[in-house]
Backbone bond lengths (Angstrom), bond angles and torsions (degrees), N, CA, C in turn:
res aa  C-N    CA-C-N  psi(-1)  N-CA   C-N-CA  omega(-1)  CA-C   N-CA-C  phi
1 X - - - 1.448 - - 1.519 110.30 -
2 X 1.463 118.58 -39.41 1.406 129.35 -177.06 1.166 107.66 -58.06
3 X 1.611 106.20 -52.49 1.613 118.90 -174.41 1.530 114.54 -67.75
4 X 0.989 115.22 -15.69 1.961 122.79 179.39 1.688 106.46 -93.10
5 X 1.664 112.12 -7.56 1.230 84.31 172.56 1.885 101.11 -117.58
6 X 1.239 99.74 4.14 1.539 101.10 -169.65 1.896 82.99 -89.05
7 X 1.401 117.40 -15.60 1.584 103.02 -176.80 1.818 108.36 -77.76
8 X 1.627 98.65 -34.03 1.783 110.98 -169.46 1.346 83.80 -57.41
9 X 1.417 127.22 -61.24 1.558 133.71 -140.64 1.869 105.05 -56.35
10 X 1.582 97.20 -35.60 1.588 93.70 -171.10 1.546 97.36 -94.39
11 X 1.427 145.20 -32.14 1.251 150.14 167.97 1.878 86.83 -40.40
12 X 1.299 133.63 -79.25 1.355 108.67 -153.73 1.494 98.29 -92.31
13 X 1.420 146.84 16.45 1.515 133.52 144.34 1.736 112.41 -68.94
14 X 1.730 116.81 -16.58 1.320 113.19 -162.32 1.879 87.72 -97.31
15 X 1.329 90.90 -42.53 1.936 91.98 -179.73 1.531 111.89 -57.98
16 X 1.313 142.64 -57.75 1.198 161.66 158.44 1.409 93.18 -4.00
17 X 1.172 156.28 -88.68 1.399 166.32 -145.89 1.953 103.93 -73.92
18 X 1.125 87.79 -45.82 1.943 85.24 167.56 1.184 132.74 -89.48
19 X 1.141 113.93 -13.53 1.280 133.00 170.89 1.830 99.37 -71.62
20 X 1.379 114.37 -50.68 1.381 132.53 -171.47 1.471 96.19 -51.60
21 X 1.180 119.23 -49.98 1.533 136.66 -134.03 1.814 86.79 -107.49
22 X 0.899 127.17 -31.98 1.605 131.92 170.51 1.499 110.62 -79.40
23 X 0.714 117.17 -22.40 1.446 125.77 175.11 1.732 130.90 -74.57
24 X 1.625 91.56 -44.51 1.327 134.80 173.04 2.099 92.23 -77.47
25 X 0.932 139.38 -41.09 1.154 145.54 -149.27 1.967 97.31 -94.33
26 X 1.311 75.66 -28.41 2.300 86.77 179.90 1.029 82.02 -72.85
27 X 0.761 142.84 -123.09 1.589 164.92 -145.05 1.727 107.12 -32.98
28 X 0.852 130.14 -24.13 1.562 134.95 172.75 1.418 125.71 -133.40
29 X 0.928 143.61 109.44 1.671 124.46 171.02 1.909 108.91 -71.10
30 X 1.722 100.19 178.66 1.506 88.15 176.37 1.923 127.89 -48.60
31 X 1.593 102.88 -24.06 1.294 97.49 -151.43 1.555 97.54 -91.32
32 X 1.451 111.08 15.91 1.420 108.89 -177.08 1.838 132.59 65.74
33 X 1.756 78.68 24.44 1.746 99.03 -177.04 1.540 96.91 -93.08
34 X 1.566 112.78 149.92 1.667 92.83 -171.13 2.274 89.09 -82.12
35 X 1.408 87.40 178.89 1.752 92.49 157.79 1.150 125.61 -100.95
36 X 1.168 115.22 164.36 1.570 136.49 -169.73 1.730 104.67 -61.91
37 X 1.456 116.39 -20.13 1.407 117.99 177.60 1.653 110.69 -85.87
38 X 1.339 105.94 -36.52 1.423 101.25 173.08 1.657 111.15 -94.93
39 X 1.254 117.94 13.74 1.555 111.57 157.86 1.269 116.11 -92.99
40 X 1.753 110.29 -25.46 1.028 104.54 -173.34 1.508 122.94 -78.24
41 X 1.401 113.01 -19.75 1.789 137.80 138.87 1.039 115.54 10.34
42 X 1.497 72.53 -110.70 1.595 102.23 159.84 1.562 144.34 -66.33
43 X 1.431 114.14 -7.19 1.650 115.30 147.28 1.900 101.50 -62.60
44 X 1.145 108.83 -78.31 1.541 102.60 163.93 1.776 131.10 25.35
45 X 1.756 64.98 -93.02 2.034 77.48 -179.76 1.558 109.30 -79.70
46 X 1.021 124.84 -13.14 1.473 137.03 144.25 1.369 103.36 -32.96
47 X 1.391 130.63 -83.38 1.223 121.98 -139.94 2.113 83.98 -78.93
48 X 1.136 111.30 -57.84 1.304 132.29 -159.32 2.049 87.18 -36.37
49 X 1.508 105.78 -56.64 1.426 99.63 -176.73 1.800 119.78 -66.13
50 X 1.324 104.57 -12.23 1.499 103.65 160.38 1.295 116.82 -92.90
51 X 1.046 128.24 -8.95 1.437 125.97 -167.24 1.831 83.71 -90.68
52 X 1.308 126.71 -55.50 1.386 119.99 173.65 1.413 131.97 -51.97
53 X 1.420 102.91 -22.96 1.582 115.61 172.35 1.425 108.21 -67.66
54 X 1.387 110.13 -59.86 1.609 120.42 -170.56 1.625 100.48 -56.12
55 X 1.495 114.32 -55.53 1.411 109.04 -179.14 1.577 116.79 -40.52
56 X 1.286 107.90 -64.07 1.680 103.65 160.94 1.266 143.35 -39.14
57 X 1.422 108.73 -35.12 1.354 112.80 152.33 1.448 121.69 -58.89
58 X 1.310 114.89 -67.19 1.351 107.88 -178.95 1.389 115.27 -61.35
59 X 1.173 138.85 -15.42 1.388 126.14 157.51 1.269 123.44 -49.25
60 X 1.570 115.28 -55.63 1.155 144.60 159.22 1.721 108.18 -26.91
61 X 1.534 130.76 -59.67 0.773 161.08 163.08 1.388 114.10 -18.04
62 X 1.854 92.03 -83.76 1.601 106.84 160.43 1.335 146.76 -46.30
63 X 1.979 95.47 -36.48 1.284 111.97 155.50 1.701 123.32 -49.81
64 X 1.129 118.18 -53.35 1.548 131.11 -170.24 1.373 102.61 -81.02
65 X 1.535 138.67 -8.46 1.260 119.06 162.20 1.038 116.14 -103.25
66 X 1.593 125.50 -25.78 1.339 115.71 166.97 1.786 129.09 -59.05
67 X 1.398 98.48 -29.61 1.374 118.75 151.76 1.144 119.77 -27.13
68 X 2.080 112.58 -72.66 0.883 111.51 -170.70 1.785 120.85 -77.07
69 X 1.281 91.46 -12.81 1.670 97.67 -177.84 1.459 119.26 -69.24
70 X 1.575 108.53 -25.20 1.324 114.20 175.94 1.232 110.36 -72.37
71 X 1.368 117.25 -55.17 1.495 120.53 174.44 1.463 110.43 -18.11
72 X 1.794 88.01 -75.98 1.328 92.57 178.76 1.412 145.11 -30.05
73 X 1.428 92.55 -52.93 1.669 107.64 160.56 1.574 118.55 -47.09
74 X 1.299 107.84 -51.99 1.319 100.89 -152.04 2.137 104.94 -86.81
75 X 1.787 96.44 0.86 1.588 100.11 157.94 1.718 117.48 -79.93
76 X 1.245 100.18 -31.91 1.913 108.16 -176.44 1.748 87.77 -77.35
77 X 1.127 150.25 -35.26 1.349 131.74 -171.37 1.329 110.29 -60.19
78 X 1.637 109.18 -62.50 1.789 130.73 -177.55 1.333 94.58 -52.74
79 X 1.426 144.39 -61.28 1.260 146.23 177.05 1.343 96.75 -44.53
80 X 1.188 134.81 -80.35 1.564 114.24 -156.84 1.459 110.02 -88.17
81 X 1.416 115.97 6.58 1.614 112.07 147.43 1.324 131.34 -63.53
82 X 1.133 121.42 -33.64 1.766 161.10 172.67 1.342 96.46 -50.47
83 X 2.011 104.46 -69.44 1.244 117.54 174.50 1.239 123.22 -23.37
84 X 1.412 106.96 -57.19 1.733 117.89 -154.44 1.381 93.36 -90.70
85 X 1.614 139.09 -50.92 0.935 138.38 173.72 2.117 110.80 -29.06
86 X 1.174 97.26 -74.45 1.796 108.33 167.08 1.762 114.76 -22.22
87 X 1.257 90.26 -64.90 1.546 109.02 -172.00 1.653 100.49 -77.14
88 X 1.452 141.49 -25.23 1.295 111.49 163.83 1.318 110.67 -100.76
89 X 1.618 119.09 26.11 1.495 99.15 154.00 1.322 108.75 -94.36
90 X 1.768 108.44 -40.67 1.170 88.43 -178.89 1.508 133.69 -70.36
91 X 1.572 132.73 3.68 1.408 132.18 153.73 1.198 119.37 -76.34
92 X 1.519 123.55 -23.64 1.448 138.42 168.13 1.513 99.35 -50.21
93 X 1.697 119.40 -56.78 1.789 114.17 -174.10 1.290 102.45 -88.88
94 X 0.716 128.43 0.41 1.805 120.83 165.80 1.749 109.75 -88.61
95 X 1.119 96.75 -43.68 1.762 100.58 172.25 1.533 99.93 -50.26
96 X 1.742 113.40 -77.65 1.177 119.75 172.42 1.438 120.08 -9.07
97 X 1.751 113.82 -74.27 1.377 118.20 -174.39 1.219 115.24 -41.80
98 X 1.428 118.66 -52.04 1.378 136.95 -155.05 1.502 98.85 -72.37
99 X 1.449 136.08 -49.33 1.451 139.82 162.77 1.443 102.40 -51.23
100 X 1.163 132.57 -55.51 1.318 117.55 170.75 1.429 145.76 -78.42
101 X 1.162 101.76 -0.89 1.481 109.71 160.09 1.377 111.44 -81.98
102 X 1.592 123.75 -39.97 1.270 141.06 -177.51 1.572 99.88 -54.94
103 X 1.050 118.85 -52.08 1.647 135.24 -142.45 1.995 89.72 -86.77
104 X 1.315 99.50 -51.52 1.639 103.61 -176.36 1.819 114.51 -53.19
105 X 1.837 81.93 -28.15 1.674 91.45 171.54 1.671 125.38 -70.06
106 X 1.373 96.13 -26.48 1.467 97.28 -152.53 1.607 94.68 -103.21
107 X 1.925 104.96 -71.40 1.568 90.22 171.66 1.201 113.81 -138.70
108 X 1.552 108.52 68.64 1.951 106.54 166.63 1.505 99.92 86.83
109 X 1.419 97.07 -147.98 1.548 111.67 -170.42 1.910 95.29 -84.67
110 X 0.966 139.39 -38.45 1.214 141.66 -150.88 1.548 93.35 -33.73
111 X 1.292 113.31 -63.67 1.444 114.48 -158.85 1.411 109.84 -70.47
112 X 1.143 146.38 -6.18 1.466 160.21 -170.86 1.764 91.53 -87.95
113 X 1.417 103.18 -64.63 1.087 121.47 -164.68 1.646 118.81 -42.81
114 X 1.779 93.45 -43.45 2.011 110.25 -178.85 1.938 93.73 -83.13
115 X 1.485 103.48 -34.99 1.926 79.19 165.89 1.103 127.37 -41.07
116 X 1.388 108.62 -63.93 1.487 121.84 -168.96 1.496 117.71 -68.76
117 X 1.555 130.71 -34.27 0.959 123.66 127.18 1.343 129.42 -12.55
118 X 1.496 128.13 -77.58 1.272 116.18 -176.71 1.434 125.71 -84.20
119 X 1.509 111.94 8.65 0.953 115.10 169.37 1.609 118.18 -77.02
């Protein structure tokens, strides 16, 4: 039993160093060219870190037009708030006239007078 573990013990102190040295051997050949496994790595996170860049941009993107779309919106609202504002004054003085021409007919200022009043 002693002897089976004093054999494991030197089996992975003798493996330990080639394993090291195989490892070291992925990643470089002798001539100090990298390999095709660690280019392929690093093409990888290459693309992966552009693919995250671009995503950010176009978020970015989306952000700044929805931005501007609201804007937009919220100029066409005030504009056709404006709109309606315009247009019920001007039926407001046309109403007006029309009560007061009526009213001048019938009795004087009186009736001008309860317009403006309830106006």
């Amino acid at each position: 039993m002693k002897a089976q573990e004093n054999a494991g013990k030197v089996m992975r102190t003798a493996a330990l160093p080639r394993m090291q040295k195989r490892k070291a051997s992925a990643e470089t050949n002798e001539d100090g060219v990298t390999t095709p496994d660690k280019q392929t790595k690093r093409f990888k996170a290459a693309v992966l870190h552009m693919t995250r860049e671009k995503a950010a941009v176009g978020r970015a993107l989306k952000e700044r037009k929805w931005e501007m779309e609201r804007v937009e919106r919220e100029e066409e609202r005030e504009l056709r708030l404006e709109l309606a504002r315009m247009e019920h004054d001007r039926l407001k003085r046309i109403i007006q006239a029309l009560v007061g021409s009526r009213g001048d007919q019938r009795n004087g200022d009186d009736a001008v007078n309860r317009d403006n009043a309830a106006a």
